[in-house]
N, CA, C and O atoms as CSV, one atom per row, in Angstrom:
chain,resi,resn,atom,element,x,y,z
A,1,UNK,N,N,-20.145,-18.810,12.592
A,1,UNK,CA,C,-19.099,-17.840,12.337
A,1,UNK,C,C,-19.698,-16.437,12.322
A,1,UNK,O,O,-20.804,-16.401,11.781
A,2,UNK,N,N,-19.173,-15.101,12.850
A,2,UNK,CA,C,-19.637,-14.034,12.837
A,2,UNK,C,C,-19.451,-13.241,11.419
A,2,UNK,O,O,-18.511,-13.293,10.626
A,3,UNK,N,N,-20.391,-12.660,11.383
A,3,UNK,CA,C,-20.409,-11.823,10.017
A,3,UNK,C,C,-19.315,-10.615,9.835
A,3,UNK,O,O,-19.230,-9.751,10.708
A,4,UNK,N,N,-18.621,-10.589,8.866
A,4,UNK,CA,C,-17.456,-10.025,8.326
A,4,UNK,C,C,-17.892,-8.682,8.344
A,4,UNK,O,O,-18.562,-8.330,7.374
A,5,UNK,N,N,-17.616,-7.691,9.405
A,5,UNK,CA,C,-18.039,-5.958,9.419
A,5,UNK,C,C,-17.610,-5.402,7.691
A,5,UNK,O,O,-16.533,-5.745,7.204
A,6,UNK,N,N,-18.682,-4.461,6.846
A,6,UNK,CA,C,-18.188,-4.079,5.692
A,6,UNK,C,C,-18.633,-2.794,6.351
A,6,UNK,O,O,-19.780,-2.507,6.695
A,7,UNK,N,N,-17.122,-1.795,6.515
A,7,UNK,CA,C,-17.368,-0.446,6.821
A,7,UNK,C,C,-16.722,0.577,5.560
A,7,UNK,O,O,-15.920,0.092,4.763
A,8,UNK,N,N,-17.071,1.773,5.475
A,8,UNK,CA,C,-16.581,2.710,4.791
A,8,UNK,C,C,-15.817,3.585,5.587
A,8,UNK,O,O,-16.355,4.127,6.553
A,9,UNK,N,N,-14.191,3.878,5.209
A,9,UNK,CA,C,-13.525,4.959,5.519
A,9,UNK,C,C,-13.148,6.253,5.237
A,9,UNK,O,O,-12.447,6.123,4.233
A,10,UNK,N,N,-13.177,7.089,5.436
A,10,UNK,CA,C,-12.636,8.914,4.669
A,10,UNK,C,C,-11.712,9.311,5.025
A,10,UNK,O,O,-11.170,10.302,4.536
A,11,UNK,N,N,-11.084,8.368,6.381
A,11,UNK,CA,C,-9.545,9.201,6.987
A,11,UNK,C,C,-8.871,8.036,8.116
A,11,UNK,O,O,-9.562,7.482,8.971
A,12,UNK,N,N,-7.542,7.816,7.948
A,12,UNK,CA,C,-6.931,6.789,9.142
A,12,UNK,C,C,-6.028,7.216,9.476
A,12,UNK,O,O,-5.448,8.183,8.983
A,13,UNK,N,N,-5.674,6.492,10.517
A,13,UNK,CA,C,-4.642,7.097,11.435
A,13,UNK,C,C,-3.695,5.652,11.836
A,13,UNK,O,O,-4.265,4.607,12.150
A,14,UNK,N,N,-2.079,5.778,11.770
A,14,UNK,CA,C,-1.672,5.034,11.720
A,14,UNK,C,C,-0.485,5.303,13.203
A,14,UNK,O,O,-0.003,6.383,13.545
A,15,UNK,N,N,-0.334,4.363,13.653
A,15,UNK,CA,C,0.593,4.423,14.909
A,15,UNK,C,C,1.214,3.091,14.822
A,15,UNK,O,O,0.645,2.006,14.938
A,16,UNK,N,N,2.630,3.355,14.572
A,16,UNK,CA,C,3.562,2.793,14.457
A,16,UNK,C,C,4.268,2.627,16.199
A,16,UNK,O,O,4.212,3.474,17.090
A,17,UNK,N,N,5.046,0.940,16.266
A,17,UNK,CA,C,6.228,0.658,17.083
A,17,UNK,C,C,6.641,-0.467,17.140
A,17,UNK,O,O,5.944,-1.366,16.671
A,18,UNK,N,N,8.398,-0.872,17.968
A,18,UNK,CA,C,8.598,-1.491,17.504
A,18,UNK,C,C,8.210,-3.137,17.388
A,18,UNK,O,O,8.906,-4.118,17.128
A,19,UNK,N,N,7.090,-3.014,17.632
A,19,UNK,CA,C,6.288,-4.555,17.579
A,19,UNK,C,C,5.424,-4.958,16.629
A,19,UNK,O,O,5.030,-6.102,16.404
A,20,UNK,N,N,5.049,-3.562,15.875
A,20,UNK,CA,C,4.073,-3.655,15.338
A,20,UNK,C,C,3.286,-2.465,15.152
A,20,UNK,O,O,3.709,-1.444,15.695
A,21,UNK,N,N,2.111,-2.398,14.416
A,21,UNK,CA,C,1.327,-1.286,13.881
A,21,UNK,C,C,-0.135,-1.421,14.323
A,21,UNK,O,O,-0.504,-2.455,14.881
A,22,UNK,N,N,-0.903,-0.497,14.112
A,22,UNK,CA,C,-2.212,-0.403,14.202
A,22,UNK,C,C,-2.670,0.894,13.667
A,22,UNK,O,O,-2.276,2.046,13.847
A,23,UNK,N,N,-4.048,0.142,12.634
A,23,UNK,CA,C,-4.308,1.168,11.722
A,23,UNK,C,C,-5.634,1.372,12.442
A,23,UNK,O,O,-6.374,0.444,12.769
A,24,UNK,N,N,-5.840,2.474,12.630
A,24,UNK,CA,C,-7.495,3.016,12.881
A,24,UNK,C,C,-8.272,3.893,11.335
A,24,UNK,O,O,-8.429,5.031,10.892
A,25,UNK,N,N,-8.426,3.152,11.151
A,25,UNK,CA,C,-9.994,3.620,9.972
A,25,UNK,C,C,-11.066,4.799,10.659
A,25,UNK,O,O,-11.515,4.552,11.779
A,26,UNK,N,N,-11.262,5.431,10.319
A,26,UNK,CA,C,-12.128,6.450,10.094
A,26,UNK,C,C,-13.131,7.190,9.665
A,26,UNK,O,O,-12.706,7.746,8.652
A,27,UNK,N,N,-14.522,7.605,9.912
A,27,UNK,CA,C,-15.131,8.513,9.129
A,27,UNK,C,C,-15.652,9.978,9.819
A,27,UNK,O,O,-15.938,10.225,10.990
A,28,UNK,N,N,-15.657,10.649,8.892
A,28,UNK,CA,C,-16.403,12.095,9.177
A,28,UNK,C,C,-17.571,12.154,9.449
A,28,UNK,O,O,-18.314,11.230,9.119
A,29,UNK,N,N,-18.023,13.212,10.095
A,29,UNK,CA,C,-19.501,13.635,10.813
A,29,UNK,C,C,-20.295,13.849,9.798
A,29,UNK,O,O,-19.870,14.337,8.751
A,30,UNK,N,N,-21.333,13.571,9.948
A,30,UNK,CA,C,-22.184,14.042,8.611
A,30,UNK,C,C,-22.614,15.421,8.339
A,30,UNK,O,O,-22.884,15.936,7.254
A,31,UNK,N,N,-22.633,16.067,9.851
A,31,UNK,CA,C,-23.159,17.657,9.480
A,31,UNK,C,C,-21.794,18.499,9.711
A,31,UNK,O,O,-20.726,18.203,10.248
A,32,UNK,N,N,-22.293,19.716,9.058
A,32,UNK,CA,C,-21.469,20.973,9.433
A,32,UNK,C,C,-20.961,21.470,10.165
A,32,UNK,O,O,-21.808,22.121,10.776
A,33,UNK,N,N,-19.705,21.679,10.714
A,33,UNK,CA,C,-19.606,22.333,11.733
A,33,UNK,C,C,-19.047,23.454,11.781
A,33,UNK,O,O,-18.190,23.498,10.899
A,34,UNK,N,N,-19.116,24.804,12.623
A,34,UNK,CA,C,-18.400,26.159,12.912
A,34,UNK,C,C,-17.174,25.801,12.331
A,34,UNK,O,O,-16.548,24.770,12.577
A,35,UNK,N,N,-16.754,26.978,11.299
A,35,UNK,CA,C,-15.363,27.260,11.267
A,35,UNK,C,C,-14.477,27.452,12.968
A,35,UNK,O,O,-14.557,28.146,13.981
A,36,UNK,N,N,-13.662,26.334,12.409
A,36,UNK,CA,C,-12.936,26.659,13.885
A,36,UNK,C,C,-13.208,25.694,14.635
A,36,UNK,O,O,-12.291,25.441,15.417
A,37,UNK,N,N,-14.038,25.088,14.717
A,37,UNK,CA,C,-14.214,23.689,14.827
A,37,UNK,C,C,-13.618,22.431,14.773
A,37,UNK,O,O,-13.751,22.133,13.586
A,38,UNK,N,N,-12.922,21.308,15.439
A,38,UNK,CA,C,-12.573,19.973,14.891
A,38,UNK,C,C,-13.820,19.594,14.857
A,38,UNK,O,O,-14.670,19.789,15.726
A,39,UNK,N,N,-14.031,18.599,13.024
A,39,UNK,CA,C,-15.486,17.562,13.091
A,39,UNK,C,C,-15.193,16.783,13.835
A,39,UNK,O,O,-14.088,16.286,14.058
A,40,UNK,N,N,-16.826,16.484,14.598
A,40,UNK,CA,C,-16.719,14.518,14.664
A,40,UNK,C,C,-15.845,13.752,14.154
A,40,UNK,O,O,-15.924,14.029,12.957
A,41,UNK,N,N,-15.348,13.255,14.226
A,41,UNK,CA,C,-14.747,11.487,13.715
A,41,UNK,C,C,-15.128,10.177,13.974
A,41,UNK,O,O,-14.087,9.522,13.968
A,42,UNK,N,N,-15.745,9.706,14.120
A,42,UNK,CA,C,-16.013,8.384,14.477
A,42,UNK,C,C,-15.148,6.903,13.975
A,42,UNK,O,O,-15.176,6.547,12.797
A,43,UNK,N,N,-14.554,6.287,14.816
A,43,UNK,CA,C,-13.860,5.321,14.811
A,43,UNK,C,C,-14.133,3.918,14.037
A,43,UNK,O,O,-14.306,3.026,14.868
A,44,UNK,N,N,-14.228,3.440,12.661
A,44,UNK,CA,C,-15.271,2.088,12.706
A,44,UNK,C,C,-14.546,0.961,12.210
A,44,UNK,O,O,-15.161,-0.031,11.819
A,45,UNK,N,N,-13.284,1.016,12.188
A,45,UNK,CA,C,-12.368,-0.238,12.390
A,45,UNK,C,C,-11.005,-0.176,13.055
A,45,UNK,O,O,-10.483,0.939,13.040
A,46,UNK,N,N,-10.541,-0.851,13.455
A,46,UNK,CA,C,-9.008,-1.132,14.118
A,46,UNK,C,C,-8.241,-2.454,13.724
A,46,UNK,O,O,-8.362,-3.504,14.355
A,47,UNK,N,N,-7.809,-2.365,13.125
A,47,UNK,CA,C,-6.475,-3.013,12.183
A,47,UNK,C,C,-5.020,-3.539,12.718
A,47,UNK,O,O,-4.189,-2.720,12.326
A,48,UNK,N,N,-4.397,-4.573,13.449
A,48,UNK,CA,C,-3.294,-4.341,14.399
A,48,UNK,C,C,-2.616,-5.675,13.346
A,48,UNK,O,O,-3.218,-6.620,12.836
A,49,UNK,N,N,-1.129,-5.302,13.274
A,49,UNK,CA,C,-0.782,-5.948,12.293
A,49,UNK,C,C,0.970,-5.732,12.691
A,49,UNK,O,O,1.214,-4.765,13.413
A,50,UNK,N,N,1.891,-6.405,12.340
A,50,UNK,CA,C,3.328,-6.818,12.481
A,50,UNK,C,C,3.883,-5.932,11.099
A,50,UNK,O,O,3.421,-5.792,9.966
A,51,UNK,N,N,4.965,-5.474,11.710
A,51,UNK,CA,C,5.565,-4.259,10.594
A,51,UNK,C,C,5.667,-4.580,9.289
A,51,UNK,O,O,5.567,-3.826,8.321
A,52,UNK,N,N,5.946,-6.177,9.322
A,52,UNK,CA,C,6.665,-6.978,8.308
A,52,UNK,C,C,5.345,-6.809,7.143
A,52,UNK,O,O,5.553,-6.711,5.934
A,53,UNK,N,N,4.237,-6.799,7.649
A,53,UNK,CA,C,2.985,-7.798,7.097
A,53,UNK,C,C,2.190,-6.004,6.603
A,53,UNK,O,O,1.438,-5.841,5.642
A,54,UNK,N,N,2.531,-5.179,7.330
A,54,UNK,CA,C,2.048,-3.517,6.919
A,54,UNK,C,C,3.126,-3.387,5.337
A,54,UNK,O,O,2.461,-3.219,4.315
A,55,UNK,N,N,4.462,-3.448,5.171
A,55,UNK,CA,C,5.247,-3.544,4.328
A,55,UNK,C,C,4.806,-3.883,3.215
A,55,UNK,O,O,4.661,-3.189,2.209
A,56,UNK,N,N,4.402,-5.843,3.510
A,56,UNK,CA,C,4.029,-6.253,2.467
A,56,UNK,C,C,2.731,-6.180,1.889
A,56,UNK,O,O,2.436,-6.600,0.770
A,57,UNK,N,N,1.880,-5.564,2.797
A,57,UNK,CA,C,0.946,-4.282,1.982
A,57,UNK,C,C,1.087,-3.817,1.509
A,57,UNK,O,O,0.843,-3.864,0.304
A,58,UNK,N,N,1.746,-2.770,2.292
A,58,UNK,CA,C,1.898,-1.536,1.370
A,58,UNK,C,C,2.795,-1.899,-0.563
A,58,UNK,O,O,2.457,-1.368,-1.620
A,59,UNK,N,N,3.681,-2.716,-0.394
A,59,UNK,CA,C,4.404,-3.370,-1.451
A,59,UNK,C,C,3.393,-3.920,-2.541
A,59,UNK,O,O,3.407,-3.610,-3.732
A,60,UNK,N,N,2.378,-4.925,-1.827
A,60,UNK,CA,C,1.046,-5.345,-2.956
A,60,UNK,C,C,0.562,-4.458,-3.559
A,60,UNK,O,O,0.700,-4.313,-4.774
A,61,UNK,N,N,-0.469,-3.270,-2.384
A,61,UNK,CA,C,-1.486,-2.113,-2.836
A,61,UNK,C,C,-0.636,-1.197,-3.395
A,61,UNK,O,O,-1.311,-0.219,-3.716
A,62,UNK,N,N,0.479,-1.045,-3.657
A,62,UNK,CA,C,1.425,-0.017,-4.504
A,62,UNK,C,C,1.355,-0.655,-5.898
A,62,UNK,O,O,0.837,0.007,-6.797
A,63,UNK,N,N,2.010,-2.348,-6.255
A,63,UNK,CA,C,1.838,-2.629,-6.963
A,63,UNK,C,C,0.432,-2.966,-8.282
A,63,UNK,O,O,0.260,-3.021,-9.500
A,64,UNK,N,N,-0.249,-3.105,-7.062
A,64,UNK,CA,C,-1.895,-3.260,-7.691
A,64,UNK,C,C,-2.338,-1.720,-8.580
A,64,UNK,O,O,-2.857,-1.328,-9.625
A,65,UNK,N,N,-1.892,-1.374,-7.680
A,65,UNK,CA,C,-2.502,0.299,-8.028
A,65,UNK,C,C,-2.023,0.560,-9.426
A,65,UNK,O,O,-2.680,0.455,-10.461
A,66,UNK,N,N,-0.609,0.962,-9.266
A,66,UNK,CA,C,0.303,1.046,-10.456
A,66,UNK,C,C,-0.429,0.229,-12.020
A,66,UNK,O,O,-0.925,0.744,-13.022
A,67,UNK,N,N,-0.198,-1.278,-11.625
A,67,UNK,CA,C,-0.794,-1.776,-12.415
A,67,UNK,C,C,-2.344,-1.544,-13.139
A,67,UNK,O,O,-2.659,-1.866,-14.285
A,68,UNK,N,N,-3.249,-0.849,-12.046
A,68,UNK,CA,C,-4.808,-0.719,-12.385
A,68,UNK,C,C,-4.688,-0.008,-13.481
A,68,UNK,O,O,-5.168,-0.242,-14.590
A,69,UNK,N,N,-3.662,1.365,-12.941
A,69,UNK,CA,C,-3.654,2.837,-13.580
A,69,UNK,C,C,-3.233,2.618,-14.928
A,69,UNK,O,O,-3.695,3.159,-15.932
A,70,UNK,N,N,-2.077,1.554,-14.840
A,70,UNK,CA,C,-1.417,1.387,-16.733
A,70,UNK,C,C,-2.864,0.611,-17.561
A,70,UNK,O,O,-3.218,1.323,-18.501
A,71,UNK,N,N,-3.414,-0.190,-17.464
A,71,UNK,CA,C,-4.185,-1.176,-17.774
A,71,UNK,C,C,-5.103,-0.444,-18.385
A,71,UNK,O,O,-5.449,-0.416,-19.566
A,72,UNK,N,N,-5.574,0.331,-17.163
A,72,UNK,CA,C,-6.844,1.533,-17.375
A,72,UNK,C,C,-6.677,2.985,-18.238
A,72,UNK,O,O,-7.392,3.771,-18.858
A,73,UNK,N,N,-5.618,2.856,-17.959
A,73,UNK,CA,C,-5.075,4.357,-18.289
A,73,UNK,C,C,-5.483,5.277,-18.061
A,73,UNK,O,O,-5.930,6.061,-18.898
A,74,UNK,N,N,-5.439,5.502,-16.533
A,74,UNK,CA,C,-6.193,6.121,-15.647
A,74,UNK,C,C,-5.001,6.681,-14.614
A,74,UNK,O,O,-4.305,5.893,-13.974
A,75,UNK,N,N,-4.866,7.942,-14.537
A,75,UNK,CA,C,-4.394,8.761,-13.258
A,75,UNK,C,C,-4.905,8.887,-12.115
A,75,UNK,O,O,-5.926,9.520,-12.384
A,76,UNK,N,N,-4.907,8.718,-10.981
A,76,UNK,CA,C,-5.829,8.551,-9.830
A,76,UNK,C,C,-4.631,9.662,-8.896
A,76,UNK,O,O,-3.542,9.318,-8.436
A,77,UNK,N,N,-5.147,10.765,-8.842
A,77,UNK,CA,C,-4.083,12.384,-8.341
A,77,UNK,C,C,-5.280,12.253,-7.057
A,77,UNK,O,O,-6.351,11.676,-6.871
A,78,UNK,N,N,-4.283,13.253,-6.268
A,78,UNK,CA,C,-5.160,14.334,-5.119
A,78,UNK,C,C,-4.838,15.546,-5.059
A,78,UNK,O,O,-3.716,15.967,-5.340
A,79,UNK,N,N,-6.073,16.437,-4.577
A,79,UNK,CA,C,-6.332,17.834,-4.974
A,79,UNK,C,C,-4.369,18.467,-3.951
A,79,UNK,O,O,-3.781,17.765,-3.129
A,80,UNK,N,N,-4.100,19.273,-4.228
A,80,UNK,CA,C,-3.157,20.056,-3.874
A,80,UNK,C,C,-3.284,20.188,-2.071
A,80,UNK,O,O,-2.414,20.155,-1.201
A,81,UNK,N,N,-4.698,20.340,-2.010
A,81,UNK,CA,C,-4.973,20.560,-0.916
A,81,UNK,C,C,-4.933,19.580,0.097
A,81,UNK,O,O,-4.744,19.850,1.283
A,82,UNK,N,N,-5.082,18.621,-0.282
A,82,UNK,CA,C,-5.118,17.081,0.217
A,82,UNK,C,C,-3.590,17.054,0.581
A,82,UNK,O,O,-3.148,16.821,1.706
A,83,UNK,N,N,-2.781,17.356,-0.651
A,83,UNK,CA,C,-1.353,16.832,0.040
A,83,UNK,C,C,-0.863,17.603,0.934
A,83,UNK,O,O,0.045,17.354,1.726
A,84,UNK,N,N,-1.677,18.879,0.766
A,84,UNK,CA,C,-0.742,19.418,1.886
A,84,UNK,C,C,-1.296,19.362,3.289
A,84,UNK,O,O,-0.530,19.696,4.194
A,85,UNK,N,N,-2.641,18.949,3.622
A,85,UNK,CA,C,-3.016,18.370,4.591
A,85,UNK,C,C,-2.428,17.030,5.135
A,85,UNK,O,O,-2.939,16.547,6.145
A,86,UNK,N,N,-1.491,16.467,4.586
A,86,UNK,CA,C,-1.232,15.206,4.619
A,86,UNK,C,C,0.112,15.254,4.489
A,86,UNK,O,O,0.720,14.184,4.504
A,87,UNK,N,N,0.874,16.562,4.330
A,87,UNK,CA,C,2.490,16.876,4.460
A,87,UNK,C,C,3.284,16.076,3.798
A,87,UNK,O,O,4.394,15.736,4.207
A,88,UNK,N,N,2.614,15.604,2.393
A,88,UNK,CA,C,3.002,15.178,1.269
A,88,UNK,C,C,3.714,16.431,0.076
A,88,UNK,O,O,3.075,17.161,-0.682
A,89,UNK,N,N,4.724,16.373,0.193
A,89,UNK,CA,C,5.064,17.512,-1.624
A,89,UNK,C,C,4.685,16.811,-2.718
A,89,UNK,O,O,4.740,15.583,-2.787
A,90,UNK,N,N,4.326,17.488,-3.527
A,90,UNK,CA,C,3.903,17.497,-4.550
A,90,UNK,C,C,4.873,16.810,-5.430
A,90,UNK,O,O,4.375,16.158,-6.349
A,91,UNK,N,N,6.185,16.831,-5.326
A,91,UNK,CA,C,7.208,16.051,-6.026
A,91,UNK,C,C,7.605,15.102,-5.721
A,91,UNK,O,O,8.192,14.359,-6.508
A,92,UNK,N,N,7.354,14.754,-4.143
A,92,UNK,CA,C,7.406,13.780,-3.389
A,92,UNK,C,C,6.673,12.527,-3.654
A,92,UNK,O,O,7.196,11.427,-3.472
A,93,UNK,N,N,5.054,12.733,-4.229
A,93,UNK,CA,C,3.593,12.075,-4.724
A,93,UNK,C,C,4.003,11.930,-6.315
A,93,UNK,O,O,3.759,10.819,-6.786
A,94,UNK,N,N,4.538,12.806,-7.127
A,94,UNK,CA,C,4.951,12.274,-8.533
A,94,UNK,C,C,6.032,10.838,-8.535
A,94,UNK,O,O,5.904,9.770,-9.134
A,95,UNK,N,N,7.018,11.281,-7.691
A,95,UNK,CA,C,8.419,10.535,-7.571
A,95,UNK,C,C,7.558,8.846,-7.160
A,95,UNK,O,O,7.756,7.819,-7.808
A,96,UNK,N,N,6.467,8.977,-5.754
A,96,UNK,CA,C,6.092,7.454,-5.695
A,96,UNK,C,C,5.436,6.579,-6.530
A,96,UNK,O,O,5.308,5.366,-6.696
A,97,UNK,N,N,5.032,7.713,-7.038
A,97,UNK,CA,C,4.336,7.149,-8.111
A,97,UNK,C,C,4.622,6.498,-9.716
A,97,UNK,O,O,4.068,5.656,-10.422
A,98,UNK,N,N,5.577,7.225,-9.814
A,98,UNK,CA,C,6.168,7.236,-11.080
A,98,UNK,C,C,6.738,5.787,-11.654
A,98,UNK,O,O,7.699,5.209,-11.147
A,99,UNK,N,N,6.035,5.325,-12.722
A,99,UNK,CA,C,6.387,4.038,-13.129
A,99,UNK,C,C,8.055,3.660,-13.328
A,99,UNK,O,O,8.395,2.532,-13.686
């Protein structure tokens, strides 16, 4: 049997249709680059999966989460800047969250 890839991600990209999904995983370049610049990205998993089965992800890892945070009593936020890179509102990220 082949060995199970264990990669680390920092950014994905998701492309949706109607058959199905595919998630591309992501990481950043390690060095600096010019303002003005797009970094590197490098590609190090691909994920292809049926809408139904992305859902009931997303439905688990919502629930898991939720649950970690009460247990722990732990807030797990992103910087301002993050959401708005990610065209998330800020009331939008309270509201999903919100027990």
């Amino acid at each position: 049997m082949a060995e199970t890839p264990d990669v680390y991600a920092d950014q994905f990209q998701l492309n949706l249709g109607p058959l199905g999904c595919t998630l591309n995983f992501q990481v950043s370049g390690a060095n600096p680059v010019a303002p003005g610049v797009p970094p590197p990205i490098e590609r190090v998993a691909t994920v292809r999966l049926s809408l139904q089965h992305l859902k009931a992800m997303a439905f688990i890892l919502h629930k898991q989460i939720v649950g970690y945070e009460a247990q722990a009593q732990v807030t797990t936020g992103l910087p301002v800047d993050v959401l708005r890179a990610l065209q998330i509102r800020q009331e939008d990220w309270e509201a999903f969250w919100r027990p």
